[in-house]
Every structure is written in C-alpha cells, then in structure tokens.
LOTORZA-152194 format. One record per residue (C-alpha): residue number from 0; residue in one letter; x, y, z. Coordinates in steps of 0.5 Angstrom, whole numbers. Each point is the difference from the previous one (the first is absolute). Layout:
REM residues N
(r NUM "A" (X Y Z))
...
***
This chain:
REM residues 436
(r 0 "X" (101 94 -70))
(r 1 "X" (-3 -7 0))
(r 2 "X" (-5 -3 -5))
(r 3 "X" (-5 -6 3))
(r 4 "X" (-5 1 -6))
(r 5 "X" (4 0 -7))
(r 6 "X" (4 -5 -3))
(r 7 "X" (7 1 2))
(r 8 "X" (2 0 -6))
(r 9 "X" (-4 6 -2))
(r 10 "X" (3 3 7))
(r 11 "X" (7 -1 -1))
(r 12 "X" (-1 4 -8))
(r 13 "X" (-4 7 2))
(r 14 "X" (4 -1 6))
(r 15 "X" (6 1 -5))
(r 16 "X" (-3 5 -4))
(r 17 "X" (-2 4 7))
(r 18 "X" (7 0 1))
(r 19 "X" (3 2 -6))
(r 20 "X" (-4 7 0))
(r 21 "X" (1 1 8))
(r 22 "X" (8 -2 -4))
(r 23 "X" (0 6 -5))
(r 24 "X" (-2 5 5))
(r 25 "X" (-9 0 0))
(r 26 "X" (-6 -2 5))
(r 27 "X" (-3 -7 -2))
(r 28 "X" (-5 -3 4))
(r 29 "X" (-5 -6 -1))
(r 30 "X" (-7 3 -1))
(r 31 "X" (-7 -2 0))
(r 32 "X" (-3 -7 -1))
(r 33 "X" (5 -3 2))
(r 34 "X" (1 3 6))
(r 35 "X" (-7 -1 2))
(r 36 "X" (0 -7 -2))
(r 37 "X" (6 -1 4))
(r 38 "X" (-3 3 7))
(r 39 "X" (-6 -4 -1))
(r 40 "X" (4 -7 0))
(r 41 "X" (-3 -1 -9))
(r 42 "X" (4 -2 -5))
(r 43 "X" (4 5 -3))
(r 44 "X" (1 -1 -8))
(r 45 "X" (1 7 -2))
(r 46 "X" (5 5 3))
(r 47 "X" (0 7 -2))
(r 48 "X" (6 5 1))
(r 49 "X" (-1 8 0))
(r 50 "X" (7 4 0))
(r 51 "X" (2 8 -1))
(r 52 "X" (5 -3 -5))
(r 53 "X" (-3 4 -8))
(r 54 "X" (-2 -6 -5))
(r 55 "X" (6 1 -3))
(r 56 "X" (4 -1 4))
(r 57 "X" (-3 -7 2))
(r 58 "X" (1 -1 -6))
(r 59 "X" (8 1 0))
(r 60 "X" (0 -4 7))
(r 61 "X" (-3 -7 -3))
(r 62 "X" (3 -3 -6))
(r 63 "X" (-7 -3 -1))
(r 64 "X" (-6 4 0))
(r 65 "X" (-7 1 -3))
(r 66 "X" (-3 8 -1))
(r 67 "X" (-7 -2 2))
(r 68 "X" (-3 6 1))
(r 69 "X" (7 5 -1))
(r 70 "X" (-5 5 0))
(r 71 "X" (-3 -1 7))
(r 72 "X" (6 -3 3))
(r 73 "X" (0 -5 -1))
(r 74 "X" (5 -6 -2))
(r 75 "X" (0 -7 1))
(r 76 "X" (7 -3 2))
(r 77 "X" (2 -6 0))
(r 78 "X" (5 -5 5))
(r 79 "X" (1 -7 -1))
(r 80 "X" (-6 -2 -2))
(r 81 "X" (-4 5 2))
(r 82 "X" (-4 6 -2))
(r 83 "X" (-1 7 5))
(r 84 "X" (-4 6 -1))
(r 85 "X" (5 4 1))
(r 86 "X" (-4 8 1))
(r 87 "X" (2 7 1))
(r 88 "X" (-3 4 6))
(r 89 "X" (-5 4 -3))
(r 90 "X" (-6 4 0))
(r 91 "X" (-7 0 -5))
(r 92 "X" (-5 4 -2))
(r 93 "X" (-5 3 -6))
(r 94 "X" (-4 -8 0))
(r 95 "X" (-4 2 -6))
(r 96 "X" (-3 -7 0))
(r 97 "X" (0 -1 6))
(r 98 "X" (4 -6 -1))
(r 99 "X" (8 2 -2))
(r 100 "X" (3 7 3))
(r 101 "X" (1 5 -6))
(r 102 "X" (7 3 5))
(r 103 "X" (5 -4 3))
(r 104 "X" (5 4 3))
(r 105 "X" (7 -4 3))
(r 106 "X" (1 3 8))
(r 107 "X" (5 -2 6))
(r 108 "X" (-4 -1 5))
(r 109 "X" (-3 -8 1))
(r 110 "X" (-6 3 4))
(r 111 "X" (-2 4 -6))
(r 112 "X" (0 -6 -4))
(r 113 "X" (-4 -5 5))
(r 114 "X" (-5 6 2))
(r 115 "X" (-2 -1 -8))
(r 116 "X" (-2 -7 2))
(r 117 "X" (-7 -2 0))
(r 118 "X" (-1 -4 7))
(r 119 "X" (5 1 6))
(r 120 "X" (1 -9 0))
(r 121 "X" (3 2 -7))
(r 122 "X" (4 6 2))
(r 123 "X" (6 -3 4))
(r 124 "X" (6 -1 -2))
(r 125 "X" (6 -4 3))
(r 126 "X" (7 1 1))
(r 127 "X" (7 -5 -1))
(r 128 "X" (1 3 7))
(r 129 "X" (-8 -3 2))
(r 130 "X" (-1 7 1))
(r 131 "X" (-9 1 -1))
(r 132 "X" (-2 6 -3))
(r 133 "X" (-8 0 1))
(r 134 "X" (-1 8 1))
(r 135 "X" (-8 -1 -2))
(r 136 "X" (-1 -6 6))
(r 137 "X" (0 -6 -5))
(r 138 "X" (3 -4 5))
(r 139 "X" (-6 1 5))
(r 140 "X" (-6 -1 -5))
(r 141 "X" (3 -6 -2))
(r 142 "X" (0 -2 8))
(r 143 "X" (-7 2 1))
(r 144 "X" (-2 -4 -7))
(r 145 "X" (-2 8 -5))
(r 146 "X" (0 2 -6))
(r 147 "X" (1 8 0))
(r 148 "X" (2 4 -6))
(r 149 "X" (7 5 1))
(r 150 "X" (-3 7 1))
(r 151 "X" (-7 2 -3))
(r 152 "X" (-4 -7 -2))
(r 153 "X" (-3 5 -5))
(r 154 "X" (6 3 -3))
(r 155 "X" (3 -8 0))
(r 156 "X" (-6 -2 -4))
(r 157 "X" (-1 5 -4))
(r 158 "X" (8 0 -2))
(r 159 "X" (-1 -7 -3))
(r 160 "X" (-7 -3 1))
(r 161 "X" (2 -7 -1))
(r 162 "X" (2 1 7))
(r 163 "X" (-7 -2 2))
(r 164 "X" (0 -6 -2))
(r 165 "X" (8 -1 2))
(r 166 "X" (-4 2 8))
(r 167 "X" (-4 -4 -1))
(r 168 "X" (4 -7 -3))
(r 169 "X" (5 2 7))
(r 170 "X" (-7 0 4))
(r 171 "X" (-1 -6 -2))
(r 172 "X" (6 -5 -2))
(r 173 "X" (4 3 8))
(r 174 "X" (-8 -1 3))
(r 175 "X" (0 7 3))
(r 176 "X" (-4 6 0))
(r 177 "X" (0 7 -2))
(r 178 "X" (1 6 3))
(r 179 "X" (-6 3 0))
(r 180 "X" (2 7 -3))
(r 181 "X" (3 -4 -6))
(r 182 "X" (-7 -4 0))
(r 183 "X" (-3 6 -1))
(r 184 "X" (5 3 -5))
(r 185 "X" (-2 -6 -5))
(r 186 "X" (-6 1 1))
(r 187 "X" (0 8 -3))
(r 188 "X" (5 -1 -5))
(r 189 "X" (-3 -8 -2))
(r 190 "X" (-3 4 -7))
(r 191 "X" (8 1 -2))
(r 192 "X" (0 -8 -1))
(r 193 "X" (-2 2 -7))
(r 194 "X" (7 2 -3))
(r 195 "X" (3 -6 1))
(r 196 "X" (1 -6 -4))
(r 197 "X" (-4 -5 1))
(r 198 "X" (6 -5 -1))
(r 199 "X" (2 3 6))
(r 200 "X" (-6 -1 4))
(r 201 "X" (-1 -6 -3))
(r 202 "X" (8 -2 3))
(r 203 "X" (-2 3 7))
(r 204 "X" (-7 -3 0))
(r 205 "X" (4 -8 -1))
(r 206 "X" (4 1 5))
(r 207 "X" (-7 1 5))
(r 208 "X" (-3 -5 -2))
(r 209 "X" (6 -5 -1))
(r 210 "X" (3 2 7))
(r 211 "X" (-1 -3 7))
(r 212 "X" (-6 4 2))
(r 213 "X" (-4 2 -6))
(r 214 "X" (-7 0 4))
(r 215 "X" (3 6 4))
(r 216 "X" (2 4 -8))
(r 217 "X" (-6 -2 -2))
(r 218 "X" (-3 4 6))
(r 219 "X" (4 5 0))
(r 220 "X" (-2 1 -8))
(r 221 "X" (-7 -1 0))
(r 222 "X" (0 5 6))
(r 223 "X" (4 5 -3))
(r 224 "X" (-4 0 -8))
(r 225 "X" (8 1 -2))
(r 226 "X" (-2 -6 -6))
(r 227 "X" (-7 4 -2))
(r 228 "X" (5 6 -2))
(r 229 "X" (4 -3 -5))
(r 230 "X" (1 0 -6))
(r 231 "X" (-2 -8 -2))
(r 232 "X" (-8 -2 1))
(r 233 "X" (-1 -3 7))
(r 234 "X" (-8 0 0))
(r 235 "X" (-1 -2 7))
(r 236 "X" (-5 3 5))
(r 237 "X" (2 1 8))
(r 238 "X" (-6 -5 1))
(r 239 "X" (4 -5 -6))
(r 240 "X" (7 1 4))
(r 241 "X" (-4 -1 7))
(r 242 "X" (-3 -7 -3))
(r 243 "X" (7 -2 -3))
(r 244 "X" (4 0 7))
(r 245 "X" (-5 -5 3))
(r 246 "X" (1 -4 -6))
(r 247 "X" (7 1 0))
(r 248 "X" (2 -1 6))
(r 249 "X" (4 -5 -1))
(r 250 "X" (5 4 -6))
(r 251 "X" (5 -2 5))
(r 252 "X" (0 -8 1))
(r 253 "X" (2 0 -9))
(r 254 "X" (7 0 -1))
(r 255 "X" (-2 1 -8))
(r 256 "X" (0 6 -2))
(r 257 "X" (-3 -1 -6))
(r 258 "X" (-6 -3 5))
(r 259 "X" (0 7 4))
(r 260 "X" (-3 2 -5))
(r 261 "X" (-5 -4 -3))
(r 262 "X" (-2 0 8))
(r 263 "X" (0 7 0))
(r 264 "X" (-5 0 -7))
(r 265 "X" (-4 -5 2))
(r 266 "X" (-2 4 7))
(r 267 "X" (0 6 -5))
(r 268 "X" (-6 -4 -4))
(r 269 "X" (4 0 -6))
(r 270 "X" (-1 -5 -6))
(r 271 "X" (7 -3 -3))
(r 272 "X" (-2 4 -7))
(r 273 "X" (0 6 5))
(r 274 "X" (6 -2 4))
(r 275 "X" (3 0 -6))
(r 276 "X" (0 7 -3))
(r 277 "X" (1 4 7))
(r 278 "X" (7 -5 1))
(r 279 "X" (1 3 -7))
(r 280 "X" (-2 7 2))
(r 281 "X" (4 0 6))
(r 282 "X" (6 -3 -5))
(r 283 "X" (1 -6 3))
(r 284 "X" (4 -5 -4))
(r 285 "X" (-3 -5 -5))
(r 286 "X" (1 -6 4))
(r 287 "X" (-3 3 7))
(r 288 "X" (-6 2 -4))
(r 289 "X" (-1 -7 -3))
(r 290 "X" (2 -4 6))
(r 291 "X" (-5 5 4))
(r 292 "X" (-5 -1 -5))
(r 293 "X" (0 -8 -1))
(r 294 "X" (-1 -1 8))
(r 295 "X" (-7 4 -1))
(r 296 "X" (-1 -4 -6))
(r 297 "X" (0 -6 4))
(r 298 "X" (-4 4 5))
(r 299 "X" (-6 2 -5))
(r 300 "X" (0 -8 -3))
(r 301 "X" (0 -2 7))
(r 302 "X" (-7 3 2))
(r 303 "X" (-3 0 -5))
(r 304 "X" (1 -8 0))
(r 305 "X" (-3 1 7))
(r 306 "X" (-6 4 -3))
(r 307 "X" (-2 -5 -5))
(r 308 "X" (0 -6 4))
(r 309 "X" (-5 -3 4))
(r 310 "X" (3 0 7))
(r 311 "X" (-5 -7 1))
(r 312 "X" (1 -2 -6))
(r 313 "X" (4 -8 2))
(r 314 "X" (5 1 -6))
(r 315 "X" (1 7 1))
(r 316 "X" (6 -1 4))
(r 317 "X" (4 -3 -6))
(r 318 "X" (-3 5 -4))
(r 319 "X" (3 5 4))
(r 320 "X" (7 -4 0))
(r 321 "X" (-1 1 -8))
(r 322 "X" (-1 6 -1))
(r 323 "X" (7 2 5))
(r 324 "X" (4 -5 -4))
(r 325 "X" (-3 3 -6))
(r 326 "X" (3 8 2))
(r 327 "X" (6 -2 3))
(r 328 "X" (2 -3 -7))
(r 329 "X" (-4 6 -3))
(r 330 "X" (4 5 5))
(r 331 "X" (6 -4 2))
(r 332 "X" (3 -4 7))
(r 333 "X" (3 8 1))
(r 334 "X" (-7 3 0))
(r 335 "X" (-4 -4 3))
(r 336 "X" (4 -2 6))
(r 337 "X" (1 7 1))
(r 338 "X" (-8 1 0))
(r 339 "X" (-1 -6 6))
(r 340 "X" (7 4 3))
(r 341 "X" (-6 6 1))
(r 342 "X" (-5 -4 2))
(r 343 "X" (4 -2 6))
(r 344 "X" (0 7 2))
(r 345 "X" (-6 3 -1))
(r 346 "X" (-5 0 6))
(r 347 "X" (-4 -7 0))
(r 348 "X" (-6 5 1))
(r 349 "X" (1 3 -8))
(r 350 "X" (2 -5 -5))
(r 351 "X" (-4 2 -7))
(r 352 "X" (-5 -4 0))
(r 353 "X" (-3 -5 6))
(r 354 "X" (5 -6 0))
(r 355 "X" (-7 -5 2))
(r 356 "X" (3 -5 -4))
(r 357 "X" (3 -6 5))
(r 358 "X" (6 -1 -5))
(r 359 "X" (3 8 1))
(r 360 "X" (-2 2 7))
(r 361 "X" (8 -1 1))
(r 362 "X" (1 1 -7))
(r 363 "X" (7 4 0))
(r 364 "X" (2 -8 2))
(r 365 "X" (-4 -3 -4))
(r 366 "X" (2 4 -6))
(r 367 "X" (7 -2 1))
(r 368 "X" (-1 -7 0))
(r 369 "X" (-4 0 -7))
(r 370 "X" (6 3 -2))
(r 371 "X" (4 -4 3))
(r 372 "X" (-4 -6 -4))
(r 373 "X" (0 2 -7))
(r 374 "X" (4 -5 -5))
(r 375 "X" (1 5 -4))
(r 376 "X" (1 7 1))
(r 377 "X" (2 4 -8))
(r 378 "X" (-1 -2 -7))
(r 379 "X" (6 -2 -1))
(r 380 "X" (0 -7 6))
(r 381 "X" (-6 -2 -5))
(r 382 "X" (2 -7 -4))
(r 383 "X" (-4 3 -6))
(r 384 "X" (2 6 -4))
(r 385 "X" (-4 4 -6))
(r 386 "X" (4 -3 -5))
(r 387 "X" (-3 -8 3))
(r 388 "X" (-6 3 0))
(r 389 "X" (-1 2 -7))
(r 390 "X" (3 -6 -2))
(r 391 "X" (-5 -4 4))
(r 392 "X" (-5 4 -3))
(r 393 "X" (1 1 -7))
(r 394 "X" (-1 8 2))
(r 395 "X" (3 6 -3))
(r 396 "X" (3 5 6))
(r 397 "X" (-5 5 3))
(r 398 "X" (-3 3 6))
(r 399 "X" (-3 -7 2))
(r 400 "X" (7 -3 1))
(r 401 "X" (1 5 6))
(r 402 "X" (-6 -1 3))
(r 403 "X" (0 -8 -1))
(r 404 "X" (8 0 4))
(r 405 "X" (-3 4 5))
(r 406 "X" (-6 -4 1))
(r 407 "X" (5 -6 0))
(r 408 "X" (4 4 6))
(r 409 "X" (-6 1 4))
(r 410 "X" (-2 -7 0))
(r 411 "X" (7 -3 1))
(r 412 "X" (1 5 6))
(r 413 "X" (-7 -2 3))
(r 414 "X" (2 -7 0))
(r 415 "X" (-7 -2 -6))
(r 416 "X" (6 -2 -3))
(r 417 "X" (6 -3 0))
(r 418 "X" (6 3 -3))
(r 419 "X" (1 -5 -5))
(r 420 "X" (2 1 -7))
(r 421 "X" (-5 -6 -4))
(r 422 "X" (-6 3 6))
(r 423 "X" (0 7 -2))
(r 424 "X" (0 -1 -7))
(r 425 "X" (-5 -5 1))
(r 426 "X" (-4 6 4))
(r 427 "X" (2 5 -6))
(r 428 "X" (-3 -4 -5))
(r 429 "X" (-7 -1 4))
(r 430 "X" (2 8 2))
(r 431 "X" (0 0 -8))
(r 432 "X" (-7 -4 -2))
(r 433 "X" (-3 3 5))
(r 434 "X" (0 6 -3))
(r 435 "X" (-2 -2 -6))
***
C-alpha cells in the first residue's frame, strides 16, 4: 500500500510495525482518520493501527512500547521515531457517563471493531495489501461529501455525547453536511452534552472555530442548541447568536485564533471584563484569556474616544490620533493591532459607533500609520527613568512617579515631545510645578 498524504517517514515506521504483527501470526490494519484524511487527499499526521493481536502480546512483539490504555487495548508502540497507537479489535458497552465505556471485550473479527466506530468516514480500515475494509459505506459518504454515524445516530450519541460536537467539528473543518437521521439523533439526545467536561467541549469547540470553515461550525451549533446544554455558561439567546453570524461573517478571513474569539465576543456583545470570565469558564488558557481580553480592551477605549470627541471639532482628528497612541501603549502593539485586524473584518455598515470623523473613516490604515509613527512604543525606549525623575525633582517615590512616566511616554509617543532626556526633565518639572 501507498501513502500520498503522510510523511513518508511516519509511512516507512507503521508500515514496519503492520508487518511485524502480520509477522508473528495476527490481522493488522490501518484505521480511522488517517484512512480518511488519505482518501480526501489531506495531510495525514496520525496513523492508527487495530490488530486481533491481545495488548500482551503487542508488548512482546515491540521492544518499545507504551501501555497507554492497557485496559481498552490500547498500547502505543514506537519505530524509529515514531508513535503508533496500536489497539485490539474489541467491542464496548455499559457507557455510564456517556463519555467512557464501562466494558470492553477483546473479539477476532475487525467489522465488529469498525461497527463500534462513531462515523462510517472514520470506520474503514486499510491493509498492507491496499485491501479497504468499509463495511459501513465510508467510502461513499466521503464522495457524497456526509457525515452519518455508524448504526443507530441516537445510540452513537448516547454512548458518548461528545460525539455531538465531534459530528459537528467534521461537518464543519471537511465542509460537508449531515445526514439527516444523524441530524435529528443529535437533536434528541443534545441534552446528554451536560456529562462531558468542559475541557472537552472546550477542545472541540477550538477546533470549530480555529478550523477552515468556522461560519459552518458556528451554524451548524447555533442551530443544534448543543452549546446551551453544556455544563459552562453560554448566556446567549437565538436572537443573539442569529446577530453574531452577520457580525462575524468574516470569522474566517482572521488566521489569529486568538482574534476568532475576540471577533466572535465582540459579535456576541460582550465587554473585555465579560469575555474574560467566559474564556475562563470554558477553561481557556491564561494567555488566550488576556490576548482575547486586551483586543476588546482597545476596542472599548477606542469607541469611547469616538463618543467624546466632537466630529466637527477642527482639533478632533489629533485628539483622536491621542487617545489610540495612548491605548496602544495602555494595551500593547499586539492588542491593538489586533482590534483594527477585527475592524477590517466587520461589516462596514456596523462599526460600534458612527465613524463621522474625516481622519478614521478608513481607520483600519489610519490606525496602523499612527503606530507606525510612534517615536517610542514602552517605558523602557523612554531616555528618563524614575530614579532621574526623583533626582530632578527632589521627591521621594510614590504613586505619582508612575503616573508622570506615563504622562512622559504619551507625549513622546504622540510626538508633543521629543525623546530627549534634558526635554523631558524639563517637561517633568513643569509637570511637577504645575501640581503644585
């Protein structure tokens, strides 16, 4: 058999652990995605093998091997430098959480490992003899573009509930649809989506989002109510979700992650505060929490400055130009970059408030050149420090040292001044009797 799609290095290594079970007297086959990935031309970066062989006895045929599910039969082997999950046809039953089987029995036949499968694109196997085993019609649903569950939908789903979202995250990263019998099975046992961790949810929902069709997911799962019936908050109505998809409808032009989400919080209305504790909730890693968050940090400061200042007001444009340099070194570069990356995106008929203003009606550039322009960009480019501030001023240490600096940073930023030392002690002691 050939691979076109895996790394022929990874093809050369579970070719040679294929054939030494084959070898020592047992069936072993390729299965699952992989044989997906490869009939559809994608690049395969997993290859799974099943095999009649008992885990102990893949254990005596590989000198290196992992017991990574020894009870579900599951040992990972590894050749050259590579790891295979190597399995034992077997069947499962008794799922108590709907997520795990409680009973696992070893069989000899593949078609009753295969027929435990959740979709029939996932339940083919592949000989060393380019032999396709596909009792359940994968090969067919892959031409015709389906996801179908193996067997009953209803039963596939109830076994183990994340297979809801895992129908829904093939749906949408292949672009294909769903049969309808395996629509409707998710839509009666949706309400089991509550036994499974969020983190799992969370891993699958990623995938939706991040993936190359993420309007599709996001359809598909506002349609579906799944999100509604999990276990982390998701306080948004059909009404809600029906007005993020017009907002986001350009989800799919971000390569950022991180700037997916935010996209997909802003469309949804939330502030950065509230967009915080739902990443949180849903157990998203600290940094995508305080990137996503920082975006729509720069987003509020941004429409607030465009609330506060007078659209006819001549001196309005270089207020404006202010109060961005002044949320960017606030925020970050990163951030907001990232919030004129939204921008960019957005329907040009629902910016957060009325871009009137001559300077921001193309603000997405005009942002970036204001960046761009910036002398200085952090506290640490400045050519004063705190201890030149006190030494200038003859002051002790205190919360006005921090708020000086930063006033210093702004005006070298914006150009009021520039970024001299003697100019900006100068500046810091007409700051300083000024306050007095």
């Amino acid at each position: 058999m050939k691979w076109t799609m895996a790394d022929s290095g990874m093809a050369e290594a579970a070719g040679i652990v294929v054939n030494c079970l084959i070898a020592n007297g047992h069936e072993a086959y390729w299965v699952g995605g992989c044989i997906r990935d490869e009939l559809l031309n994608r690049p395969v970066h997993d290859m799974d093998i099943t095999t009649s062989a008992l885990p102990e006895q893949v254990v005596s045929i590989f000198p290196r091997c992992i017991p990574t599910g020894l009870q579900h039969g599951t040992i990972t082997v590894l050749q050259n430098k590579y790891g295979f999950e190597v399995t034992t046809y077997r069947t499962e039953s008794g799922y108590a959480d709907h997520r795990r089987p409680e009973h696992v029995v070893f069989v000899n036949d593949v078609k009753e490992d295969l027929r435990r499968r959740d979709f029939t694109i996932n339940a083919m196997a592949w000989g060393i003899e380019g032999r396709l085993l596909d009792p359940f019609g994968g090969a067919i649903d892959l031409e015709h573009r389906t996801v179908r569950c193996v067997g009953d939908a209803e039963e596939r789903f109830e076994e183990d509930a994340l297979r809801m979202l895992r129908c829904v995250r093939f749906a949408s990263t292949l672009d294909f649809s769903v049969a309808k019998n395996t629509w409707r099975g998710l839509l009666r046992q949706r309400d089991k989506l509550a036994h499974i961790a969020v983190e799992r949810v969370r891993a699958e929902l990623e995938r939706i989002v991040e993936g190359p069709h993420p309007r599709r997911g996001l359809g598909m799962l506002s349609r579906s109510g799944l999100l509604q019936r999990g276990r982390a908050p998701f306080p948004w109505t059909v009404s809600d979700l029906a007005a993020a998809a017009a907002l986001s409808a350009g989800i799919g032009e971000l390569e950022s992650a991180r700037l997916r989400w935010a996209l997909l919080l802003h469309a949804l209305g939330r502030s950065a505060d509230e967009a915080d504790k739902l990443l949180r909730a849903w157990t998203f890693p600290g940094a995508t929490r305080i990137s996503v968050a920082g975006v729509l940090r720069v987003r509020e400061a941004w429409t607030a400055a465009l609330g506060e200042v007078p659209a006819g007001d001549p001196a309005g444009t270089d207020e404006l130009r202010r109060r961005w340099i002044a949320a960017v070194l606030t925020y970050g570069q990163d951030a907001a970059c990232g919030w004129l990356s939204l921008l960019r995106v957005l329907p040009s008929d629902s910016p957060p408030t009325p871009l009137t203003h001559l300077a921001v009606k193309d603000f997405p550039v005009t942002g970036q050149v204001w960046i761009a322009q910036m002398p200085v960009s952090s506290l640490q480019e400045l050519e004063v420090g705190g201890k030149d501030l006190t030494e200038a001023l003859d002051r002790r240490p205190g919360p006005w040292l921090g708020f000086m600096l930063n006033e210093l940073l702004l005006a070298a930023a914006s150009g009021d001044i520039p970024n001299d030392r003697q100019l900006l002690l100068a500046e810091a002691k007409r700051m300083g009797r000024h306050e007095q």
